[in-house]
C-alpha positions in Angstrom: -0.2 -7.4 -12.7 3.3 -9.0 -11.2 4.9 -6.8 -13.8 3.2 -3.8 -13.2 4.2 -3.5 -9.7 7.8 -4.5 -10.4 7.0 -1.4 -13.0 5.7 0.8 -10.5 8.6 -0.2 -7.9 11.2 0.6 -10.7 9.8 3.6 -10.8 9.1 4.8 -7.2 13.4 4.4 -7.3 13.8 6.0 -10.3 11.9 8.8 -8.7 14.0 9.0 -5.4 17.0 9.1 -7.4 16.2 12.1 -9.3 14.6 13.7 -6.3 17.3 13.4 -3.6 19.4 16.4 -5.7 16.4 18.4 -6.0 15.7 18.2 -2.3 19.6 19.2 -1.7 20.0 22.2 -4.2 20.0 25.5 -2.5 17.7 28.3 -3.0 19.3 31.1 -4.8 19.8 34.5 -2.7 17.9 37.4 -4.1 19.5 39.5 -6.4 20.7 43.4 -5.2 18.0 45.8 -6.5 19.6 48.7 -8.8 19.4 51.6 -8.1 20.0 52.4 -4.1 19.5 56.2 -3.5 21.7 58.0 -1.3 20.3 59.7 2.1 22.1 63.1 3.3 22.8 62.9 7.0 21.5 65.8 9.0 24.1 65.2 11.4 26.0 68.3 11.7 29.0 66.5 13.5 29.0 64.0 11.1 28.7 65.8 8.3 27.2 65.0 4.9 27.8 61.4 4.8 25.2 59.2 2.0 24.4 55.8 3.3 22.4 53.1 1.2 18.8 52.6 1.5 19.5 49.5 1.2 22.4 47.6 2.4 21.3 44.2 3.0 20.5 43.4 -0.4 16.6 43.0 0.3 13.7 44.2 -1.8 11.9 46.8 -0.2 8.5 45.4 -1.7 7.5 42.0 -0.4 7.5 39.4 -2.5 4.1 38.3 -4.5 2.4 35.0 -3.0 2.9 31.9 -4.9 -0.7 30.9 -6.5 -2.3 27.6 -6.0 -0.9 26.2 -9.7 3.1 27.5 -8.5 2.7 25.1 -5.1 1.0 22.4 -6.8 4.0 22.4 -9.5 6.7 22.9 -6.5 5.0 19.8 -4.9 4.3 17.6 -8.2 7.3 15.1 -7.8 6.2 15.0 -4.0 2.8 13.9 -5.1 3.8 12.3 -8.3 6.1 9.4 -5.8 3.6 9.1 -3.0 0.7 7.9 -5.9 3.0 5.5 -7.1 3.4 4.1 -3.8 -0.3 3.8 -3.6 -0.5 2.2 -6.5 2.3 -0.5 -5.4 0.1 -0.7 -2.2 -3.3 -1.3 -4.0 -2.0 -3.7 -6.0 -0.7 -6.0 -3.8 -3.7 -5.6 -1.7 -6.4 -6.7 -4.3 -4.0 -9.4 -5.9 -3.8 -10.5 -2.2 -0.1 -11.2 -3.0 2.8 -12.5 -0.2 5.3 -11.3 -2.3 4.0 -8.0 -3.1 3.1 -7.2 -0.1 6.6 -7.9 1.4 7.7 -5.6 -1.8 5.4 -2.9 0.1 6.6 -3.7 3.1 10.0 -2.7 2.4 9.4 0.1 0.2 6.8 1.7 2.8 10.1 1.4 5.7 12.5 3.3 3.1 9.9 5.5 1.3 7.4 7.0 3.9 9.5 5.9 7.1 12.8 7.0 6.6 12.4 9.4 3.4 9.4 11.2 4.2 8.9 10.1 8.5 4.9 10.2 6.8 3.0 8.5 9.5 -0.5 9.3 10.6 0.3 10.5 15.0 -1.8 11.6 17.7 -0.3 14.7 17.2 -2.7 15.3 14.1 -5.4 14.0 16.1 -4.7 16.7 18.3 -5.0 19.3 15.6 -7.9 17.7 14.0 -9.3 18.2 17.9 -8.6 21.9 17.9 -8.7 22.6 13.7 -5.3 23.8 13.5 -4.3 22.3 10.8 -1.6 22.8 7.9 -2.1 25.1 5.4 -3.2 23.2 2.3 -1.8 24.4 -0.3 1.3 23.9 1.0 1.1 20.5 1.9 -0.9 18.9 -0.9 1.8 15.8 -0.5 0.3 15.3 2.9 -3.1 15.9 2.9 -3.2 13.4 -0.1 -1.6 10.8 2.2 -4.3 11.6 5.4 -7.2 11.5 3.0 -6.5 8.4 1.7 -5.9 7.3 5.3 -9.5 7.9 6.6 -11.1 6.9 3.2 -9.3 3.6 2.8 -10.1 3.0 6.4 -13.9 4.0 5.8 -13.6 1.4 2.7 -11.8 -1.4 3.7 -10.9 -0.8 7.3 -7.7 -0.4 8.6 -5.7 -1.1 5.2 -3.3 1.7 6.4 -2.4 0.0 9.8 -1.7 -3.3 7.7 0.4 -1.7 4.8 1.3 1.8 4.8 2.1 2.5 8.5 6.4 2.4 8.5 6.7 1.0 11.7 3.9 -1.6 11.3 5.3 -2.6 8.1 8.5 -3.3 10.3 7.1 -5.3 12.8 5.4 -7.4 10.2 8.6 -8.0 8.5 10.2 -8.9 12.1 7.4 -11.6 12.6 8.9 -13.3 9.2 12.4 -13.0 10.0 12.5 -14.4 14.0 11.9 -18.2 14.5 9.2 -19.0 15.4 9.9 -21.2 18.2 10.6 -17.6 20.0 7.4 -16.4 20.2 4.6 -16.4 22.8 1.2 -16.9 22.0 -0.9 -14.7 24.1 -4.1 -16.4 25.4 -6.9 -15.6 23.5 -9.2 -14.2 26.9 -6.0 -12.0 28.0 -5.3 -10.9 24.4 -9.0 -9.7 23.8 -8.8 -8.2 27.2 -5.5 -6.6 26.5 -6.8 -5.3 23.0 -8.3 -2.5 25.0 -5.4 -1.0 26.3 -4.8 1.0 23.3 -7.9 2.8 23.8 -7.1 4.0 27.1 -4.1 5.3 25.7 -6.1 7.1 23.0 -8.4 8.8 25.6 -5.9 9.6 27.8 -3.4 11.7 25.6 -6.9 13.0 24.1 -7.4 14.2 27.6 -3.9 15.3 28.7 -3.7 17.1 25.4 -6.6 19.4 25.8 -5.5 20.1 29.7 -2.2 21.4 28.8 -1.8 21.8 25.5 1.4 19.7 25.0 1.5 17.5 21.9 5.1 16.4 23.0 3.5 13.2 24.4 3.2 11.8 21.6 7.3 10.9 22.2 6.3 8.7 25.1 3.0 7.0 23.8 4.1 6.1 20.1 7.5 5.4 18.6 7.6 6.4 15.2 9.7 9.4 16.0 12.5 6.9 15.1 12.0 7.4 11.4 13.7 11.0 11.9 16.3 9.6 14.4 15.3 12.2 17.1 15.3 10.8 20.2 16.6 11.2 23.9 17.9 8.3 26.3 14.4 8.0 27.9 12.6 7.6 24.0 15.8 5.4 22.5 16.0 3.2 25.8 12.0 2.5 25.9 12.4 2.1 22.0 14.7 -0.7 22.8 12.6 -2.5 25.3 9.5 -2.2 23.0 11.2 -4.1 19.9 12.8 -6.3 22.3 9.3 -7.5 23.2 8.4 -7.4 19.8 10.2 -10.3 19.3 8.3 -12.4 21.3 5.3 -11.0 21.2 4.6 -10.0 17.4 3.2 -7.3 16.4 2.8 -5.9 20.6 2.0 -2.4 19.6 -0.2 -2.3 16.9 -2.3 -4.8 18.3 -2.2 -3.7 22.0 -0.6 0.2 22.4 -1.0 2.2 19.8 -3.5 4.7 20.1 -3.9 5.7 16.2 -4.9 2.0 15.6 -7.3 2.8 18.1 -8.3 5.4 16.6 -8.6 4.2 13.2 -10.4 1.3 14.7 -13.4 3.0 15.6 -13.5 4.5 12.6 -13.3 1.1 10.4 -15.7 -0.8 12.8 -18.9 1.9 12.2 -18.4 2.6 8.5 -16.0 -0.5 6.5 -17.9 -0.8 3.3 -16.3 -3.9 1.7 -16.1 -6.3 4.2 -13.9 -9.9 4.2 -16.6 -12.5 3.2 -17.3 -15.4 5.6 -18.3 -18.8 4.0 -21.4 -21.2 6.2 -18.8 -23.1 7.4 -17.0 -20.8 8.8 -19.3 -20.8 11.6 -18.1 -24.5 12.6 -14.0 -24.2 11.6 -11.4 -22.7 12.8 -8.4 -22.4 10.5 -9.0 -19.0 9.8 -9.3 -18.0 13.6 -5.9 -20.2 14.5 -4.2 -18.6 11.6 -5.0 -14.7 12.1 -1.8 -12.9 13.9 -4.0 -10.1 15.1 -6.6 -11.6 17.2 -9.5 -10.7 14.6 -11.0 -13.4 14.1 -13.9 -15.0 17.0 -15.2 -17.8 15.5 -17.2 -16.4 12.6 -16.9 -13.2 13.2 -14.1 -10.5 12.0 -13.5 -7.3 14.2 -12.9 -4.7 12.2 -11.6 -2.8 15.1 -8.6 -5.2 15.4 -8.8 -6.3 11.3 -6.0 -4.9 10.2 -6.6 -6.3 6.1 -3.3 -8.5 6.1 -5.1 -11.2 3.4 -3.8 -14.1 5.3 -7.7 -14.8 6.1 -8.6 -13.9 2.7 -5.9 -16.2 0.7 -7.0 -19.7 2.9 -10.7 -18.7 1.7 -9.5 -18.6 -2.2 -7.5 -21.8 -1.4 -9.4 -24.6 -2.4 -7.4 -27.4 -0.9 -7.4 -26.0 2.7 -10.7 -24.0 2.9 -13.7 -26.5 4.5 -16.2 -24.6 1.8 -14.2 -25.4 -1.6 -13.7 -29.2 -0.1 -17.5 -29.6 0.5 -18.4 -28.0 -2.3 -16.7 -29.9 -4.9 -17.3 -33.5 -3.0 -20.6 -32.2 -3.3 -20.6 -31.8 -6.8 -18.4 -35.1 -7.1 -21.6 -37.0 -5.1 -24.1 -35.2 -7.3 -22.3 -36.4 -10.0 -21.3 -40.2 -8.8 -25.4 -40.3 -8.1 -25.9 -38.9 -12.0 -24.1 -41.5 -13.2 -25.4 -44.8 -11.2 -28.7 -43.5 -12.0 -27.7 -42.7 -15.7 -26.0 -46.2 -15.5 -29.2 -47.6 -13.9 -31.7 -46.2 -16.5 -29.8 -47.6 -19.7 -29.8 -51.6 -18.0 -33.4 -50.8 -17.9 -33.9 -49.6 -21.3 -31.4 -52.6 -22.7 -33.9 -54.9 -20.7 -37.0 -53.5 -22.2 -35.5 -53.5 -25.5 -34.2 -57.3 -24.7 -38.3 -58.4 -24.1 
């Protein structure tokens, strides 16, 4: 499986390479139609002068609408390099990899941040809100990435907040690089407290949106305009401040501003399907709770609103020398079987002694 994703990464380059031309060749100018007739001018002054009908160069017949098959063609390599992302994506988050998923990490930044600036906003909230959305068959690349947004999200929570959102992937890949000995744990009471901020936010750019009609918040409630590199002193300077703070407080705006992740939250905590097992002990320990970076875990319980599907949970449960249920469950089994073989033990003296009389 290692090999595959190295595979698919190999090829998600391979594909860039051959695309980046593509995406720079100009479109040829159409060609002069034969053929121009001649008006007479019935300008007596002027006299009989002829002038071409048409002297631009354009057809006078619009051109015929490309079918549903000619944009799916014109978008294939589109689609063709976002699916092998997925499938990098998926399979580091079923092997529950490190590695891979710091792989994905880095190819989500340079693929869907700063090649495609793909990242699910409140501005398509706001069109979902009033159904003006793009036309489909002209973003097929897109729709395939906001589909498997809300499904993955109905599945497995919010798997696209913990490995295909660009700037989350960058924060995460902050947390590993900045000593530790910088950061500041929040308190759990003011971090579970402040875990609602981001739902304010949510409902009020829901609100201010459908008062005015300007999606152009969305510059001053969320910061992945920075993938395009569009940005005034105001967005740059509060930019700044934010992944300042980021290094001391990790992940700040997933976990406490960001009003897709609120968004998304809602919809993983009424609908997740496969859901991160919990052991019997884990209603008594607390390794998983201490170790969690997003606050998702209170005692035995995992909020899905918060979850965010990072596996760190999820590796300690298959790890059988730190997780409380693999260490009971094999002294068990080692009891069970130290009391098999004393009572073994004990039922052959007494046979020797019967035999011996």
């Amino acid at each position: 499986m290692l090999r595959l994703a190295w595979r698919l990464l190999a090829l998600v380059a391979l594909c860039l390479a051959v695309s980046s031309p593509l995406l720079a060749q100009e479109t040829a100018q159409p060609a002069t139609p034969a053929g121009t007739s001649a008006a007479a001018s019935d300008d007596a002054a002027g006299g009989a002068a002829a002038a071409g009908s048409d002297p631009w160069g354009f057809a006078d017949e619009d051109e015929a609408e490309p079918t549903f098959l000619q944009q799916a063609r014109a978008q294939a390599l589109d689609i063709g390099l976002f699916a092998a992302y997925l499938a990098l994506a998926l399979v580091s988050f079923f092997r529950k990899s490190e590695r891979l998923k710091i792989v994905t990490f880095v190819v989500t930044i340079a693929y869907l941040g700063f090649y495609k600036s793909y990242l699910i906003s409140v501005v398509n909230i706001f069109a979902l809100l009033v159904w003006n959305l793009p036309i489909f068959k002209y973003n097929l690349g897109w729709y395939t990435f906001a589909i498997f947004t809300v499904l993955s999200t109905g599945l497995w929570g919010r798997l696209y907040c913990g490995r295909i959102c660009a700037f989350g992937a960058m924060t995460q890949l902050m947390d590993r690089i900045v000593p530790k000995r910088w950061r500041y744990e929040v308190p759990k009471q003011i971090e579970r407290r402040a875990g609602l901020i981001k739902y304010g936010i949510l409902a009020g750019v829901i609100l201010y949106y459908l008062l005015t009609r300007d999606h152009f918040i969305f510059r001053y409630v969320e910061p992945f305009w920075m993938f395009g590199r569009q940005g005034n002193v105001v967005m740059w300077t509060m930019l700044a401040v934010l992944l300042t703070a980021t290094l001391f407080v990790r992940n700040l705006y997933c976990r406490f501003l960001c009003p897709v992740g609120a968004a998304l939250g809602l919809i993983s905590s009424a609908t997740t399907v496969f859901r991160i097992k919990r052991w019997s002990e884990c209603s008594t320990c607390r390794i998983c709770e201490k170790t969690c970076e997003w606050g998702a875990i209170r005692g035995p319980e995992i909020i899905r609103s918060e979850c965010v599907r990072c596996d760190d949970c999820e590796r300690l449960y298959a790890n059988e020398q730190k997780c409380p249920h693999w260490i009971i469950f094999y002294r068990k089994d080692e009891i069970a079987a130290r009391r098999a073989a004393q009572a073994a033990a004990l039922a052959a003296r007494q046979g020797m002694h019967e035999a011996m009389r």
